[in-house]
C-alpha positions as CSV (number, residue, x, y, z in Angstrom):
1,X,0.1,-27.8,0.8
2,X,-2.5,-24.9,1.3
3,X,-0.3,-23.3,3.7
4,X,2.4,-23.2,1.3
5,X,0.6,-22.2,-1.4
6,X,-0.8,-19.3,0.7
7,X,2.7,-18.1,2.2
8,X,4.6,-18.4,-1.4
9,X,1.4,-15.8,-2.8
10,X,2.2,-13.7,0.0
11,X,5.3,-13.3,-0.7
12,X,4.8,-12.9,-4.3
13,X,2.2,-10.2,-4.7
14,X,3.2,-8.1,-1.8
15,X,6.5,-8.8,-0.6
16,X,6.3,-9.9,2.7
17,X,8.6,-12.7,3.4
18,X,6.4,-15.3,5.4
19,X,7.5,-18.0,8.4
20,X,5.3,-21.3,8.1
21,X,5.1,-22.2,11.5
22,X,3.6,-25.7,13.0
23,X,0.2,-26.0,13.5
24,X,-1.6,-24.5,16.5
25,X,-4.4,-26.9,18.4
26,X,-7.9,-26.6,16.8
27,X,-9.7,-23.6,18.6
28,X,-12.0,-25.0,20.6
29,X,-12.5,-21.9,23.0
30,X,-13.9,-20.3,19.9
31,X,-16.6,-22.8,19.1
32,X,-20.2,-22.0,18.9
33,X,-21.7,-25.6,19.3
34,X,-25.6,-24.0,17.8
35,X,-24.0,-23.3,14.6
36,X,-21.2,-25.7,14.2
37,X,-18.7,-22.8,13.7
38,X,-15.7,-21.0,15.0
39,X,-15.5,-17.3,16.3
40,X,-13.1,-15.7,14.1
41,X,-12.8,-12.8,16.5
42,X,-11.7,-14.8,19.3
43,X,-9.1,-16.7,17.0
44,X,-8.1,-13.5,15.9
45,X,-7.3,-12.7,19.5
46,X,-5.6,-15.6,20.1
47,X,-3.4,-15.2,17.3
48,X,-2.3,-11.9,18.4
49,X,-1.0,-13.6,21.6
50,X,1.2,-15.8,20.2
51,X,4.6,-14.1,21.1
52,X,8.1,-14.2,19.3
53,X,7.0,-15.1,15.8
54,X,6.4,-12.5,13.6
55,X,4.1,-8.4,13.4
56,X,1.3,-9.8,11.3
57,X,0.0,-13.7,12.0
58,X,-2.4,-15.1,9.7
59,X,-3.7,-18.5,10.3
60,X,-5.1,-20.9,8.2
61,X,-7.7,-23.4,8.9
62,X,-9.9,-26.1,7.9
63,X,-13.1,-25.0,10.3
64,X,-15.8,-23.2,9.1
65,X,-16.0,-19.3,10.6
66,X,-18.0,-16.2,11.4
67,X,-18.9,-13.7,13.2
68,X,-21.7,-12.3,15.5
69,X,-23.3,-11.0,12.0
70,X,-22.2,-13.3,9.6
71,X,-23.4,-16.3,9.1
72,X,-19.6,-17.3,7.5
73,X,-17.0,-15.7,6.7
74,X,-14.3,-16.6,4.1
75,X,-11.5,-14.6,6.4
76,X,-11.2,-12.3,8.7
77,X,-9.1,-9.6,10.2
78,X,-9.0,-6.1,12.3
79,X,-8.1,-2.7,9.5
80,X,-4.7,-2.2,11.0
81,X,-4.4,-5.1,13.1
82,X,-2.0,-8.1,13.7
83,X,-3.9,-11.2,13.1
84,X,-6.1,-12.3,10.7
85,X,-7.4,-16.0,9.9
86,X,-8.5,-17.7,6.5
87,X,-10.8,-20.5,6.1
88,X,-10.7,-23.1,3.6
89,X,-14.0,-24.9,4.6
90,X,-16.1,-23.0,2.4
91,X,-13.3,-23.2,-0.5
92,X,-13.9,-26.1,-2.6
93,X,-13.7,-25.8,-6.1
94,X,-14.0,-28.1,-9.3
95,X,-10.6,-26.5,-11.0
96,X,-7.6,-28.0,-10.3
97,X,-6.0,-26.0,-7.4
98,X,-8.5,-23.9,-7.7
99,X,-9.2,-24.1,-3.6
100,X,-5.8,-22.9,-3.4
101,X,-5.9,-20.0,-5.7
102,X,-9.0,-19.0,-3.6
103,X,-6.8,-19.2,-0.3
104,X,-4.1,-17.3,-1.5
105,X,-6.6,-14.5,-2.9
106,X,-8.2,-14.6,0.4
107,X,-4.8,-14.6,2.6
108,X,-3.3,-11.4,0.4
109,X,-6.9,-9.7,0.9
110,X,-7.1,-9.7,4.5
111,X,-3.2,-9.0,4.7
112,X,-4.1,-5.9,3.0
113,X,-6.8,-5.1,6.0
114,X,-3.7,-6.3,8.6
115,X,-1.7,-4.0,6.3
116,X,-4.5,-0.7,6.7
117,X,-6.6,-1.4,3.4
118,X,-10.2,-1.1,3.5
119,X,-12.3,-2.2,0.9
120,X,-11.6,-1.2,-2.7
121,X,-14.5,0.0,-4.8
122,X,-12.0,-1.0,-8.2
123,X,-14.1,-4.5,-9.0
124,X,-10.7,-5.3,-10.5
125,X,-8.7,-5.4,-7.7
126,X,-7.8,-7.7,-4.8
127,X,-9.3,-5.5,-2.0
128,X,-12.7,-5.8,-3.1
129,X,-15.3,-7.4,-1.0
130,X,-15.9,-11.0,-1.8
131,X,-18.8,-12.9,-0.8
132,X,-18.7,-15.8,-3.2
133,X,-16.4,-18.5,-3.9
134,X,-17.4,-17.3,-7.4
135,X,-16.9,-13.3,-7.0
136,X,-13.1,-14.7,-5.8
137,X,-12.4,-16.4,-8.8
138,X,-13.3,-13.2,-10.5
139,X,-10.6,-11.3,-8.6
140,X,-7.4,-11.1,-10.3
141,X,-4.6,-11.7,-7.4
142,X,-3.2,-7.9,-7.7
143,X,-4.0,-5.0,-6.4
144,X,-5.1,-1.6,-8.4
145,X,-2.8,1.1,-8.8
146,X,-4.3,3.0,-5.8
147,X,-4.0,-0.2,-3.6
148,X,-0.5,-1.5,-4.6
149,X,0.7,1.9,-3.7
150,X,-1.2,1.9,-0.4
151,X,0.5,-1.2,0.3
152,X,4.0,-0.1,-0.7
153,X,3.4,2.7,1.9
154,X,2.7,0.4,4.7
155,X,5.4,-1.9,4.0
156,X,8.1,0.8,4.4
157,X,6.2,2.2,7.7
158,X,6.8,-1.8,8.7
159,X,10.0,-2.4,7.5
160,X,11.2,1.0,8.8
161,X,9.8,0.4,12.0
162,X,11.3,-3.1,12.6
């Protein structure tokens, strides 16, 4: 349900018509056993791999993540890249649907990085860091004027270029 969820948002706040495809098998190559968590980098890598399915990929998962620095991450991506992963381990909420609010909010903010967005100073806006499952809840699922034009600019450099 999460994945649809997530792919309907996407499609809704910025456009992008999405592709749910079946699952991938779990990422064990990007396991760090010590901490009982998954690399996001090297998913992110993998992901970019996969061929014939679509310019951005962005997978969803139940594992928990980080990086080299993080202890976790909620979701991650590369500023102009064509991957990006989202986590729902960390996601848990007491609202009804209120894990999959956080998803979608999560999946359209690292889009944006895929998309060329950096972080958005605007505390009202989708592109702001989030560090909380709280501070996500707080995020309204748009982006501020600057942003939502940023990302109207990108997709026409996409769509142009496909």
């Amino acid at each position: 349900m999460a994945v649809s969820i997530v792919a309907a948002n996407i499609q809704t706040v910025i456009g992008l018509n999405s592709k749910i495809l079946p699952p991938l098998p779990d990422p064990e190559y990007a396991l760090v056993s010590l901490r009982g968590q998954y690399l996001a980098g090297k998913i992110l890598t993998a992901l970019e791999s996969v061929e014939n399915v679509a310019i951005l990929k962005l997978g969803l998962m139940q594992c928990d993540l980080c990086t080299p620095i993080l202890k976790f991450v909620f979701g991650n991506s590369q500023l102009g890249g064509k991957a990006a992963v989202v986590s729902l381990f960390r996601l848990g909420s007491d609202e009804p649907g209120g894990m999959y609010l956080r998803a979608a909010k999560i999946a359209i903010h690292e889009t944006g990085h895929m998309l060329g967005l950096g972080h958005c100073h605007v505390r009202d806006c989708l592109m702001a860091f989030s560090s909380t499952p709280e501070s996500v809840d707080s995020l309204p699922l748009r982006f501020c004027p600057a942003c939502k034009y940023e990302i109207a600019r990108c997709l026409r450099h996409y769509l142009g270029g496909i």
